[in-house]
C-alpha positions in Angstrom: 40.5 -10.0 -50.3 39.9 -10.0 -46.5 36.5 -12.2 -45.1 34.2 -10.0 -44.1 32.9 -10.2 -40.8 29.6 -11.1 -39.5 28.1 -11.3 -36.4 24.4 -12.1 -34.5 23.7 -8.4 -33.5 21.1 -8.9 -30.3 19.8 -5.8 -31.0 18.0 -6.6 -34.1 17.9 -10.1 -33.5 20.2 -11.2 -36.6 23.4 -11.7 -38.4 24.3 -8.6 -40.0 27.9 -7.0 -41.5 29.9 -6.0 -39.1 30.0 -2.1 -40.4 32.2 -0.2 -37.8 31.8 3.9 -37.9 35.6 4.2 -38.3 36.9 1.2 -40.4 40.6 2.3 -38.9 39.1 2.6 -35.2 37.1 -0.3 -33.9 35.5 0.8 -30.2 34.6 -2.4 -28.2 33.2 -2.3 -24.5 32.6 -6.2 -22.5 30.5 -5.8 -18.8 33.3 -7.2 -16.7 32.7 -9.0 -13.3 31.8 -7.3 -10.0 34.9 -8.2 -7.4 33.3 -9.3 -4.2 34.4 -12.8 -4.9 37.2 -15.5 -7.1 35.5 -15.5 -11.0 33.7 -18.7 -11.5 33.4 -20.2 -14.7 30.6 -18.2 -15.8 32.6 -15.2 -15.4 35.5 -17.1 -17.7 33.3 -17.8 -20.4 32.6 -13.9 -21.8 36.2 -13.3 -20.9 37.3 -15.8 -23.5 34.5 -14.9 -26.0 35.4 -11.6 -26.4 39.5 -12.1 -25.9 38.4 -14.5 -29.6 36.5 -11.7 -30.8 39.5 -8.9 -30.0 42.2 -11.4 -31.5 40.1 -11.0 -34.6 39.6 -7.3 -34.6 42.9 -6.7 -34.6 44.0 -9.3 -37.0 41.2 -7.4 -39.6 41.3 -3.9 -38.4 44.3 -1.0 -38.1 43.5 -0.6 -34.5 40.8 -1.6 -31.9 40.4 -0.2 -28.6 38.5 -2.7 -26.2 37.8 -1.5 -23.0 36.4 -4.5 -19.9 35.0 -2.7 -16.5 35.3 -4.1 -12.6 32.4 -2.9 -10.8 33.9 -2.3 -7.5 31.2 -0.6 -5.7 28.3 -2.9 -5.4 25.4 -3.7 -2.1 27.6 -7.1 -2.3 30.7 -5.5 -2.2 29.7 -3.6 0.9 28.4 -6.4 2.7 31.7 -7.6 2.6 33.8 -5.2 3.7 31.2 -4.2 6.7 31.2 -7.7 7.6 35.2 -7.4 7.7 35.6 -4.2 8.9 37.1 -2.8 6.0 37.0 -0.2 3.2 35.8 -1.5 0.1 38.7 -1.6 -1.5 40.7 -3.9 0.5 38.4 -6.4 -0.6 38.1 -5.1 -4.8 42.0 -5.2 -4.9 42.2 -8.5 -3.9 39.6 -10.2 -6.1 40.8 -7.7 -9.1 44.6 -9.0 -9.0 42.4 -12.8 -8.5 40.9 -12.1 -11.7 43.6 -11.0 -13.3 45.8 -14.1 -12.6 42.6 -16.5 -13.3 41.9 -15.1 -16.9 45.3 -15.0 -17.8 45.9 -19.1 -16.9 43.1 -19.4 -19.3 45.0 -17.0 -22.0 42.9 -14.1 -21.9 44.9 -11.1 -22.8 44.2 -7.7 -20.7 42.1 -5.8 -22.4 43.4 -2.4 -23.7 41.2 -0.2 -20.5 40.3 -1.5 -17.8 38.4 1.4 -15.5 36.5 0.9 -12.0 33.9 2.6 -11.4 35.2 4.4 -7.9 37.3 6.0 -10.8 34.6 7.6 -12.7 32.0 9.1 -9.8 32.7 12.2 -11.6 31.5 10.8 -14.8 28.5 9.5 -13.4 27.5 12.6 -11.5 27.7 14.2 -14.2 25.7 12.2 -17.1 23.0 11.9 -14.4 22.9 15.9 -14.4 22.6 15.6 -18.2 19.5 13.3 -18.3 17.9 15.5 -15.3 18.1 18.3 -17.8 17.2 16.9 -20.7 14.2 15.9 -19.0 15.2 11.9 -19.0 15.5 11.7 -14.9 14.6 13.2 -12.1 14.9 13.0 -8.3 13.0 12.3 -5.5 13.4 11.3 -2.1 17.3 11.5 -2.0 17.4 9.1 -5.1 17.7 10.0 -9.0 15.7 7.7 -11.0 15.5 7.2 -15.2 12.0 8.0 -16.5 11.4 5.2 -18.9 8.3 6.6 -20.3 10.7 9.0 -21.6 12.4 6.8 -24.0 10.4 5.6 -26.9 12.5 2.2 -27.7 12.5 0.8 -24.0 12.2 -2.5 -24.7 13.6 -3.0 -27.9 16.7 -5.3 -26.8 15.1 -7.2 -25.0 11.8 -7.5 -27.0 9.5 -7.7 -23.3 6.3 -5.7 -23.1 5.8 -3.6 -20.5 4.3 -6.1 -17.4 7.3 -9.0 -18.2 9.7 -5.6 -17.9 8.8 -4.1 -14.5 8.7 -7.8 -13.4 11.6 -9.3 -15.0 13.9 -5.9 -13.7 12.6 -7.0 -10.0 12.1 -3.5 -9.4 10.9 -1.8 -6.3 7.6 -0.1 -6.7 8.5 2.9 -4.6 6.4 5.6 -3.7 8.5 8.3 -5.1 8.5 6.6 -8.4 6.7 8.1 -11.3 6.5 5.1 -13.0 7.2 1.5 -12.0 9.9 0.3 -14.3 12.1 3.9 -13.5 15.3 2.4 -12.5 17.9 4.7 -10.1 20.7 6.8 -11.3 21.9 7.4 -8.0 20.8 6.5 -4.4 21.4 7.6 -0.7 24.0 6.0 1.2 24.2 5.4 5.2 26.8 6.2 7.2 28.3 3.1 7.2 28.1 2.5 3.4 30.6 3.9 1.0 29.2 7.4 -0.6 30.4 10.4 -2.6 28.9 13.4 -2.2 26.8 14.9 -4.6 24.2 17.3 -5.8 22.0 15.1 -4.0 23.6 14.4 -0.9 25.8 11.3 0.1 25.7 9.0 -1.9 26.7 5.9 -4.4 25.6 5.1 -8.1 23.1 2.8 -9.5 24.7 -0.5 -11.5 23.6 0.8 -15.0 24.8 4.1 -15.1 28.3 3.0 -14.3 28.9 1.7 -17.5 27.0 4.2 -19.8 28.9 7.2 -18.1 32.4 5.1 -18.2 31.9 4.2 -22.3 30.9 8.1 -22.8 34.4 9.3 -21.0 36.6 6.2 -22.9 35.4 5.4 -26.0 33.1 8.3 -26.9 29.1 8.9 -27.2 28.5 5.7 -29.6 30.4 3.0 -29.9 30.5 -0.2 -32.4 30.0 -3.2 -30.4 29.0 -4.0 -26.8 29.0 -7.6 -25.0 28.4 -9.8 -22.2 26.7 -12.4 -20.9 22.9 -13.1 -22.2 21.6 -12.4 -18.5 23.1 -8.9 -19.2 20.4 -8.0 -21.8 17.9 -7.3 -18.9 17.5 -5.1 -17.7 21.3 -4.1 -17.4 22.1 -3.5 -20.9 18.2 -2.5 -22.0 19.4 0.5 -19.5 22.0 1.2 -21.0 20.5 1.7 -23.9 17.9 4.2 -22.6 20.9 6.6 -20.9 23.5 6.7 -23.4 21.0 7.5 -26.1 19.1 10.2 -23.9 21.7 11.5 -22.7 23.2 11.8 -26.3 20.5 13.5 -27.9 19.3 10.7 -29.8 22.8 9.4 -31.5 23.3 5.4 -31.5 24.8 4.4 -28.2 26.0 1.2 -29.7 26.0 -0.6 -33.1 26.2 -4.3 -32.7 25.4 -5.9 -29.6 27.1 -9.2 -29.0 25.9 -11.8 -26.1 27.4 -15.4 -24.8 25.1 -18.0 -24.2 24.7 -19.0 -20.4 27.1 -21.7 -18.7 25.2 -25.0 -17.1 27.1 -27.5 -15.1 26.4 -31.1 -15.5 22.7 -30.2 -17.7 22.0 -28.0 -14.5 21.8 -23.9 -14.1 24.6 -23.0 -11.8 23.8 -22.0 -8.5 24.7 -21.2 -5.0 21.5 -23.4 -3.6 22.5 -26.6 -5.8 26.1 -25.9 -4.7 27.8 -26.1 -8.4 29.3 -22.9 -8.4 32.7 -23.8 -10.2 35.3 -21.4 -9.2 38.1 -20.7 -11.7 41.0 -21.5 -9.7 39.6 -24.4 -8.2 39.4 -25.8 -11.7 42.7 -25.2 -12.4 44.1 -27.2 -9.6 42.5 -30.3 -11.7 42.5 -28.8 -15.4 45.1 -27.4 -17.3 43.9 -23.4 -18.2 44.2 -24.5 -22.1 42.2 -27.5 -21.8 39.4 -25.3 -20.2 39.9 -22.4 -22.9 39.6 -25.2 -25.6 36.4 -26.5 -23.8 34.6 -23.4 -24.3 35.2 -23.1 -28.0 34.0 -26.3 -28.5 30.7 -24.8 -28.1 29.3 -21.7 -30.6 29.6 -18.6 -28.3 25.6 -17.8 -28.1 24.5 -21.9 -27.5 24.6 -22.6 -23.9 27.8 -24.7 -22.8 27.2 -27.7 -20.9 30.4 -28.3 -18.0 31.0 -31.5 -17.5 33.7 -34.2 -17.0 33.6 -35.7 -20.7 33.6 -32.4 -22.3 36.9 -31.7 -20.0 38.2 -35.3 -20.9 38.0 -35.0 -24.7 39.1 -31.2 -24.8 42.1 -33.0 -22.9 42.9 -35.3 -26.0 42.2 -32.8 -28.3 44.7 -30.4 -27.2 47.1 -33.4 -27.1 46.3 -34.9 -30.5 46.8 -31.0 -32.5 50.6 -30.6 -29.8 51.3 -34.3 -31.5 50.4 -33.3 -35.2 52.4 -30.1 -34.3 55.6 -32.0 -33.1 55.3 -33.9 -36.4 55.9 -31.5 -38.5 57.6 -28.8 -36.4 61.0 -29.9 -38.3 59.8 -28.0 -41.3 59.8 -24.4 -42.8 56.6 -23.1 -42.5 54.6 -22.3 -46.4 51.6 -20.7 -46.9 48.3 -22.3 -47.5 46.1 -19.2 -48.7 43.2 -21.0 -49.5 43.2 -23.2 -46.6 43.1 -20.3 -44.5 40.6 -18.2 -46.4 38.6 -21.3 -45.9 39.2 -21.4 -42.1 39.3 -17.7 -41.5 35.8 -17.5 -43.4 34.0 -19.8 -40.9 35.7 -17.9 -38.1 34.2 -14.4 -39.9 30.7 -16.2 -39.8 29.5 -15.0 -36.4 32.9 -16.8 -34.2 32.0 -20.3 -35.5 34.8 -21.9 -33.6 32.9 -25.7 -33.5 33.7 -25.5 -37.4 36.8 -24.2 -36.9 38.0 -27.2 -34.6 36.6 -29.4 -36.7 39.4 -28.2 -39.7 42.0 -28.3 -37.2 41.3 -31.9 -36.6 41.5 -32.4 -40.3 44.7 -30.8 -40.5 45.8 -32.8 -37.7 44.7 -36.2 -39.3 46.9 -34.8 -42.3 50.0 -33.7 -40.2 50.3 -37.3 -38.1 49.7 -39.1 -41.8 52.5 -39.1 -44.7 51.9 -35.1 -45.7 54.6 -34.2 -48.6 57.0 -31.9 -47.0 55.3 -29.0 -49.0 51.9 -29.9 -47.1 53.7 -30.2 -43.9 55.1 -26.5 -44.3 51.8 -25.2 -44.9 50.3 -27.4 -41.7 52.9 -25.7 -39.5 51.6 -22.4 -40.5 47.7 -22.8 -40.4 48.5 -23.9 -36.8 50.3 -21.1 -35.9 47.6 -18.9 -37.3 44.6 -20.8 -35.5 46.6 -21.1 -32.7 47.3 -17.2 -32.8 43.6 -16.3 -33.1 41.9 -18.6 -30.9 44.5 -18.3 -27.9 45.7 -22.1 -28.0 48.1 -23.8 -28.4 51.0 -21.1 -27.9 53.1 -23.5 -26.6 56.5 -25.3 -28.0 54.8 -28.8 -29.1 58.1 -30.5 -28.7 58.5 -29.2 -25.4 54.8 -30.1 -24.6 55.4 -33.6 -25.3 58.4 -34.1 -23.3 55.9 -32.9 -20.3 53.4 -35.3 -20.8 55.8 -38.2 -21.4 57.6 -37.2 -17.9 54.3 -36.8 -16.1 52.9 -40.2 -17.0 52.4 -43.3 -15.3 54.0 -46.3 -15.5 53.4 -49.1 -17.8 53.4 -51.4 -14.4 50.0 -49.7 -13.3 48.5 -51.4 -16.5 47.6 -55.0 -16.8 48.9 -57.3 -19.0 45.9 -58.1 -20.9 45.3 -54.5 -21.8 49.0 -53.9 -22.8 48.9 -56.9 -25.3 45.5 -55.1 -26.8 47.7 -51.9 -26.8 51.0 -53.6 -28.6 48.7 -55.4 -30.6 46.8 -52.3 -31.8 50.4 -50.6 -32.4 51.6 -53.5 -34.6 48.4 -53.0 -36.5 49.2 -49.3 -36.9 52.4 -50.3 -38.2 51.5 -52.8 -40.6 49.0 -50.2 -42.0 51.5 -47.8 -42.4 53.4 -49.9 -44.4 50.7 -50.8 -46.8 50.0 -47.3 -47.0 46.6 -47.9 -45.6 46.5 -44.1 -43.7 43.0 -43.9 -42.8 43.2 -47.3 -41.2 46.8 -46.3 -39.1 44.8 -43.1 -38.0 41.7 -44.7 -36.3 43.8 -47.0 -35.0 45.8 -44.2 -33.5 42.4 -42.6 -32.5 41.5 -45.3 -30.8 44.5 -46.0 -28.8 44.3 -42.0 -28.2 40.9 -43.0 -26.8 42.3 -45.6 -24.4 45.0 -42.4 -23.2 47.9 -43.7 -24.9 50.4 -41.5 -26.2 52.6 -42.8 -29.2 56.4 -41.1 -29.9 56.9 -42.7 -33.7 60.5 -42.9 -34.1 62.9 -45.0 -37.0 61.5 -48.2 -37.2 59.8 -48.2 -33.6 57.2 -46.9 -31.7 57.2 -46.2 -28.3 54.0 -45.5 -25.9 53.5 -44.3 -22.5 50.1 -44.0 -20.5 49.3 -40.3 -19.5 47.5 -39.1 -16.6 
């Protein structure tokens, strides 16, 4: 029998069955980035979430469509190109193919639509004509604003009252408005802005309808499940909310919301002011793109992740350590392990908890690197392969992994002699453990010297070590 899957729906604030409307159709939508700039690594970690999430969509459902916007109109956006000189899309082109490149180092696969909103003006135009006649919106002074008195459950995603709402949106207490926490469907553009005309004259959309009217065109008037970052629940995705089920005469706009916790860097909130925005592909001039994928799902999804050094350091050894137990049993035929994996694939049902799931992994690996019977070692080779498959690591050819990190490491020259004798002497202890069939002893020692970034290549009657970078 397949796990069942359960997630922590944001909407009603809990971990329900994940129910889709088709069980043979799964309809996914993820708030991608806007391209004015290279994705930092805020922008990586939904990206990854919701690549883990997809991965398991497919593996439990006949077919999932997951679509992942660029907003590529945007007051940033603009700025940009005006301060260039240029159409806006000289500049969205070149941060799109950025992003592209970025997420895939870090093994996020393209999503199955990918639309821009200059694509769907049409959509949008239209949807806001909807909610005008269904009494939802309305315009006034060249703009077309959303009349949130008009929707009952305003608030319900993001559980504000009414004050912390019109504050916490930031928005603009117009004149024109009718109430203060309207938001705009559509605004006037100048002549040097980029506009579309309209029923309303020259103009450009507002951030939230973009992704109601794009969802509506691709994936239909409700959909199953919708993420993004938490800083997306307000107002951006309370919005959303409103229009799609206004404009839909009441029918669900979305069935389980789904949001990632917030990235901090060094215990601090990432900022341009404190100057720790981490750019992707700055990153991955120091860090290897699996490392950082693996860094992430150390962490659950919806807890904030912490960036540091440390965490970079030990996702490092990790990835080594499960390429190692891989290598050591890569000589094998691969058997199944069903209740191993029911065991691990349960965990990973129960809301993406991929902390427990690493934590198996490492138990496996403990096994793998130890004296396995060559039935156990067929079934290791195969719950990696599976883990691997769903969590987007370790894709690679261990054998061929190894033979990397023993050509890119230093030499035994750079050490001193004082920690080399600790480092033979640990090995010889390793050894003798081995011998006496004294496992658990042989693997902290080998955890330790792991610790000390020593890599061991066991062969017949010898071990050899390098020192990796």
């Amino acid at each position: 029998m397949a796990p069942q899957l359960y997630l922590h729906n944001s909407l009603t604030k809990q971990k329900e069955l994940f129910q889709p409307a088709n069980p043979t159709h799964v309809t996914m939508y993820v708030c991608g980035p806007t391209v004015y700039n290279y994705a930092h690594i805020g922008n990586a970690r939904p990206a990854v979430v919701f690549d883990v999430l997809s991965r398991l969509l497919r593996q439990l459902y006949p077919k999932l469509t997951y679509a992942r916007n660029f907003t590529d109109v945007d007051d940033k956006i603009n700025a940009a190109a005006l301060f260039k000189g240029v159409e806006i899309s000289q500049i969205t082109s070149k941060f799109i193919t950025a992003y592209h490149e970025d997420m895939a180092s870090l093994g996020v696969m393209p999503p199955d639509l990918e639309p821009c909103v200059t694509a769907h003006i049409d959509d949008i135009i239209d949807m806001t004509l909807k909610l005008i006649a269904l009494g939802h919106a309305y315009e006034a002074n060249g703009h077309v604003l959303f009349h949130v008195p008009s929707f009952a459950d305003y608030g319900k995603l993001s559980g504000r009252n009414r004050k912390e709402m019109i504050a916490g949106a930031r928005v603009e207490v117009a004149p024109f408005k009718r109430d203060p926490a309207d938001f705009v469907l559509w605004k006037p553009s100048t002549l040097e802005m980029p506009g579309w005309d309209s029923p309303w004259g020259r103009g450009r959309p507002g951030w939230h309808i973009e992704c109601t009217a794009m969802i509506g065109k691709l994936l239909g008037n409700s959909i199953d499940l919708h993420g993004g970052g938490q800083d997306l629940i307000f107002p951006h995705h309370e919005n959303e909310i409103a229009q799609g089920t206004c404009a839909h005469a009441g029918e669900q706009y979305c069935r389980y919301w789904v949001h990632n916790g917030f990235i901090t860097v060094n215990g601090q909130k990432m900022s341009k002011s404190l100057g720790n925005v981490l750019l992707v592909r700055d990153l991955l001039k120091k860090y290897d793109g699996e490392v950082m994928r693996f860094a992430m799902l150390t962490t659950h999804y919806r807890h904030a992740l912490d960036w540091t050094e440390p965490l970079l350091h030990q996702a490092k050894l990790s990835v080594q350590r499960f390429y190692r137990a891989m290598a050591a049993v890569d000589n094998v035929n691969e058997q199944p392990a069903d209740q191993d994996w029911l065991q691990w694939m349960d965990k990973f049902c129960n809301d993406l908890n991929t902390p427990e799931l690493i934590a198996m992994m490492h138990g496996w690996a403990t096994e793998a690197l130890g004296q396995a019977t060559e039935l156990r070692r067929g079934q290791l080779k195969l719950l990696f392969k599976q883990a691997g498959n769903l969590l987007g690591i370790l894709l690679q050819n261990p054998l061929q992994v190894l033979q990397e990190q023993l050509n890119n490491t230093y030499h035994k020259a750079h050490i001193s002699d004082e920690v080399k004798e600790k480092i033979e002497a640990l090995i010889e202890a390793r050894q003798q453990a081995r011998v006496e069939g004294n496992y658990t002893q042989a693997d902290d020692i080998r955890s330790e010297l792991s610790q000390m970034n020593v890599l061991l290549k066991d062969q017949p009657h010898i071990t050899s070590w390098e020192i990796a970078k």
